[in-house]
N, C-alpha and C positions, 0 to 999 in steps of 0.2 A: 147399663150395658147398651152397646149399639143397637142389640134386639128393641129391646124396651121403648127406644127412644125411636123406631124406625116405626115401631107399631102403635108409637102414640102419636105419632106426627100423621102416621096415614089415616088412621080411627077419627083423630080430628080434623081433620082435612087442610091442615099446615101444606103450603105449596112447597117448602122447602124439600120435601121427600122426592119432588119429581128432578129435583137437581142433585140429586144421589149418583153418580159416576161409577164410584168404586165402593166396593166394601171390602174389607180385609178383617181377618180372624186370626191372629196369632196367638195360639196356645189356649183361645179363647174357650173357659171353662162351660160351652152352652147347656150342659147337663148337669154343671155342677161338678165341684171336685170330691175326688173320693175322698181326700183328706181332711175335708170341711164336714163330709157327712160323717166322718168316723169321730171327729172329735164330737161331731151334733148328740151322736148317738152314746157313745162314752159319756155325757152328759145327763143322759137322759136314762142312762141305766144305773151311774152311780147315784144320782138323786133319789132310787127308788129306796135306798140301805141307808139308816142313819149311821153309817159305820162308816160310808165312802162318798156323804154330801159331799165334805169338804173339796174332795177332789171335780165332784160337780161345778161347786162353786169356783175357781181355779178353771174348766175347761169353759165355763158362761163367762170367762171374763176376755173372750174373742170380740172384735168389733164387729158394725153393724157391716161393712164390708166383706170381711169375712164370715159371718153369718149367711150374709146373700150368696154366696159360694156354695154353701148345702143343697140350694136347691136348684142354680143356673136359670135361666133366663126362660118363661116372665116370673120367675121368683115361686116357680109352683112346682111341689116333690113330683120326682119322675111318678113314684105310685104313694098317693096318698093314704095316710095312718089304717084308714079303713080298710084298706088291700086294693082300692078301686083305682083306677090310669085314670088321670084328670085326661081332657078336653084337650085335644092335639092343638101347639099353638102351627100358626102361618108359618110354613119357613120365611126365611130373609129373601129368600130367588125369588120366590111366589109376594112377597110382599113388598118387595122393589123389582118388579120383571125390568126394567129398562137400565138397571146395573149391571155391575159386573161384578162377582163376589168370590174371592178367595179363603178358602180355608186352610192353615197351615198347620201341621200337628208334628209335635216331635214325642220322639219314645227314649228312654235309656234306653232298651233290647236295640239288638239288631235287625228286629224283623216284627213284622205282627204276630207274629204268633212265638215268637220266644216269651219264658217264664217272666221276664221282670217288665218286659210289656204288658203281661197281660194282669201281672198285680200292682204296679206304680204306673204305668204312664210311661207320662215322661219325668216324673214325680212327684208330679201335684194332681195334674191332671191327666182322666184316660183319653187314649183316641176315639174311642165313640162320643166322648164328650166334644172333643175339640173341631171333630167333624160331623158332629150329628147332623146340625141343619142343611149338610150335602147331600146326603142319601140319596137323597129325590133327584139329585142330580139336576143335569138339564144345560142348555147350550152355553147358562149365564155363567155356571160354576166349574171352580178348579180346587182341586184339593192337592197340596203336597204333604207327602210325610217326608219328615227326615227324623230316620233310624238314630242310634246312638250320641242325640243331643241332648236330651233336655230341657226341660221347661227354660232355665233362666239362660241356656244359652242358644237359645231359640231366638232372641232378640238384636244377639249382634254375631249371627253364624254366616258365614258369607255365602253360602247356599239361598239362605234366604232374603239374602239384600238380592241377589241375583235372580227372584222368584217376584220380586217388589219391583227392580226395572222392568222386570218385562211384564207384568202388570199393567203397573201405575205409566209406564212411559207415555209417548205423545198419544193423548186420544184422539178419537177422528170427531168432527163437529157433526153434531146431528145436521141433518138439512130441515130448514124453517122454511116453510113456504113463503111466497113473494108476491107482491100482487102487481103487476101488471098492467 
């Protein structure tokens, strides 16, 4: 995930982090998809019965891809097995401040608070997932939702081509000092 790789490049000190522009999140599962975590856990309750392995075995045959979905970016459960909240990660604003970071989220519902928003998403993933690392807000970040899309047509809805120009359009050059 962009996370991942934004926090390993700052942690080691990779110069390429500081030529970070833009970042953008479409649909992006930061918390993990509820759909991943349910087949995780469907997994992990039929394993307990030798009456409903099999079906275990069948829900563990998800790839390593989809496995990293259960738990969203840096690969660690929102609250781990013990009941304890792991170690807040960096957001993305605070760990590139000199980007610019979009977060886009679509719902099926019409609204945030209608019934199939607040149990599918947009049907893979919820909007606190897809906007988590916004919260915090701040001058660097934009968040859209758009209601009644969906996840997979969240990629080519023209709302958010139209959210992508006006982002990503002509950036302005930093000024480099000059010497004189």
């Amino acid at each position: 995930m962009v996370g991942a790789a934004c926090q390993h490049g700052v942690d080691s000190g990779q110069r390429w982090t500081e030529r970070v522009s833009h970042v953008v999140s479409l649909g992006t599962p930061h918390r993990g998809s509820w759909l991943a975590q349910l087949a995780a856990g469907g997994s992990r309750s039929f394993a307990r019965r030798p009456e409903t392995s099999a079906l275990a075995g069948i829900l563990d045959l998800r790839s390593a891809g989809i496995r990293d979905l259960t738990h969203g970016w840096p690969g660690r459960p929102v609250r781990a097995d013990d009941g304890t909240v792991p170690e807040p990660v960096i957001p993305l604003a605070d760990l590139l401040p000199d980007a610019q970071h979009g977060f886009v989220a679509a719902t099926l519902g019409r609204s945030t608070s209608h019934p199939l928003t607040r149990l599918v998403g947009d049907g893979l993933v919820h909007l606190r997932s897809s906007t988590g690392p916004a919260r915090r807000g701040g001058p660097n970040v934009v968040v859209r939702h758009h209601p009644g899309v969906g996840h997979i047509r969240l990629f080519h809805h023209p709302a958010v081509a139209d959210d992508l120009v006006e982002w990503l359009g002509p950036r302005s050059v930093r000024p480099t000092s000059s010497k004189t």
